[in-house]
C-alpha positions as CSV (number, residue, x, y, z in Angstrom):
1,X,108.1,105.6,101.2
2,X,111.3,108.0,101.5
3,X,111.9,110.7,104.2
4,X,111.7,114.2,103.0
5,X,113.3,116.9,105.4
6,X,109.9,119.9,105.9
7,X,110.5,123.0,105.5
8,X,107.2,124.5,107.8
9,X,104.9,122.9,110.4
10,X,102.3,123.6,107.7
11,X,104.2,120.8,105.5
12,X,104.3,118.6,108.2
13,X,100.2,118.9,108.6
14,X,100.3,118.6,104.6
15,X,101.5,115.4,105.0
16,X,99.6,113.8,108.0
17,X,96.8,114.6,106.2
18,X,97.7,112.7,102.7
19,X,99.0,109.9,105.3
20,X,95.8,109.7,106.5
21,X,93.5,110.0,103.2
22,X,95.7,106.8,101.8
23,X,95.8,104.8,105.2
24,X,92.3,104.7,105.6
C-alpha cells in the first residue's frame, strides 16, 4: 500500500471508508 498526499478531508473519509470495506 503507498501513501498518497489528500487533497480534502472528504478524500480522507473516501479512504477510511474503502480501508474499512477491505479490512473487514
Amino acid at each position: 500500500m503507498k501513501i498518497v498526499p489528500v487533497k480534502t478531508l472528504q478524500d480522507v473519509i473516501r479512504y477510511m471508508e474503502t480501508y474499512a470495506k477491505s479490512a473487514s
